[in-house]
C-alpha positions in Angstrom: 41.2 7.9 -0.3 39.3 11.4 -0.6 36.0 9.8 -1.6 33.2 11.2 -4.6 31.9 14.2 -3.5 27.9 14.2 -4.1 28.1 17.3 -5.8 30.9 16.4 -8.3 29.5 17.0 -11.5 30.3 13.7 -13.6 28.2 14.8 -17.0 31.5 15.5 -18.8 31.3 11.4 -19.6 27.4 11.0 -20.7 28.7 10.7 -25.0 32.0 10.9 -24.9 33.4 7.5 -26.5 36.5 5.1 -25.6 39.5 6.0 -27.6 42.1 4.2 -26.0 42.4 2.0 -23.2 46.4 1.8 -21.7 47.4 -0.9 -19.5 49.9 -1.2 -17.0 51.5 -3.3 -14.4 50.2 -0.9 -12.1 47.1 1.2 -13.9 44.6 1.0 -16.4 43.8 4.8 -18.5 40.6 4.7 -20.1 40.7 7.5 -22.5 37.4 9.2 -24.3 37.2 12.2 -26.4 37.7 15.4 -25.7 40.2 15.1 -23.4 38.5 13.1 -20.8 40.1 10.3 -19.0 40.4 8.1 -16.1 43.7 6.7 -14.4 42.9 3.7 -11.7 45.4 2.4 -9.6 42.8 0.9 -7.5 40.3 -2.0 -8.4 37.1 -2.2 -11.2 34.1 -4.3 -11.3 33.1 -4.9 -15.1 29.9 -6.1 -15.7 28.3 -7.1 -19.5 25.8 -9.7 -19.8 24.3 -10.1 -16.4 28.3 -11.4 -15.5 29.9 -9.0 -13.0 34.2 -9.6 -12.4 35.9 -7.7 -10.2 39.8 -7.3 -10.0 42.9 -4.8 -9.1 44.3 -3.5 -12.1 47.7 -4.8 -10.8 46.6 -8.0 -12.6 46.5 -6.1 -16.0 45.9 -9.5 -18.2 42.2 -9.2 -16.5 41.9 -5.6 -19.0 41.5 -7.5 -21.4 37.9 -8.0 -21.4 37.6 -4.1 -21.5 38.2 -4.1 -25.0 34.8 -5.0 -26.3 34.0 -1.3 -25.1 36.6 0.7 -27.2 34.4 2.6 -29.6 31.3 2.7 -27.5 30.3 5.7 -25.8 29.4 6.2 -22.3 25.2 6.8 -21.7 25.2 7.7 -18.2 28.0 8.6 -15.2 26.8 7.6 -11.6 28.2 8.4 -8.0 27.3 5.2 -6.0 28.4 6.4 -3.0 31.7 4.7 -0.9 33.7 6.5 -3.3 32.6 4.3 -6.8 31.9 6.0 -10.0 29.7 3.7 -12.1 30.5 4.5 -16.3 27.3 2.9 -18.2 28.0 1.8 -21.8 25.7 1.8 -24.9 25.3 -1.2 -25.4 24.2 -2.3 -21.6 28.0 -2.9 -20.5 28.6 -1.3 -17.1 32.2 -0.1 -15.4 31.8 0.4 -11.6 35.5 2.1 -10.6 36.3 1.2 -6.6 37.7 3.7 -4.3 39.6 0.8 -2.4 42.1 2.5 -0.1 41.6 4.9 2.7 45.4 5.6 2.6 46.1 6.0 -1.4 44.5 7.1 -4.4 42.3 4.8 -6.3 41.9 6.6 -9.1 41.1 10.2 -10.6 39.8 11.9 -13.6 39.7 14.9 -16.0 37.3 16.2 -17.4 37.1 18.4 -20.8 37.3 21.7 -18.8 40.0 20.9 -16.7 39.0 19.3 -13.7 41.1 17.0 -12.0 40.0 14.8 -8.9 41.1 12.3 -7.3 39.6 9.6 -5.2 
């Protein structure tokens, strides 16, 4: 909807493990330490393997394969541009999160400090 600013600072992620993953019939909330989190309403591309999927999260029995990353902790955050934020996993597992609507939020996060946007 709003996009991923360039100059959003996305280092808040780069450590930080997966606590908790929460799944709904119309989100997915990836929770890390220290008070960092995503909510998506919007749609992922999960990649592990050389195997990319893609899905809405209104399909939540597709989260499932998400689980494999609870524990791990994030080694790099990455604006691709068109409004994705790419979360890289130890462990080689990547999450690309879509901006997918020009109309309605896709998703947003907080960081540690605070900050809330939302794409």
């Amino acid at each position: 909807m709003y996009g991923l600013d360039g100059n959003v600072e996305l280092g808040h992620f780069v450590g930080k493990r997966l606590q908790q993953i929460s799944v709904g019939s119309f989100d997915l909330i990836l929770t890390f330490e220290g008070d960092v989190s995503v909510s998506i309403v919007g749609s992922v591309e999960y990649e592990e393997a050389g195997h990319t999927k893609r899905w809405s999260v209104d399909s939540p029995r597709d989260a499932g394969q998400l689980l494999a990353l609870l524990g791990t902790h994030v080694s790099a955050a990455r604006n691709l541009g068109g409004g994705t934020l790419a979360l890289s996993f130890q462990g080689g597992a990547i999450l690309r999160i879509l901006e997918t609507s020009d109309n309605y939020e896709s998703y947003n996060f907080t960081s540690d400090n605070g900050l809330l946007l939302i794409v």
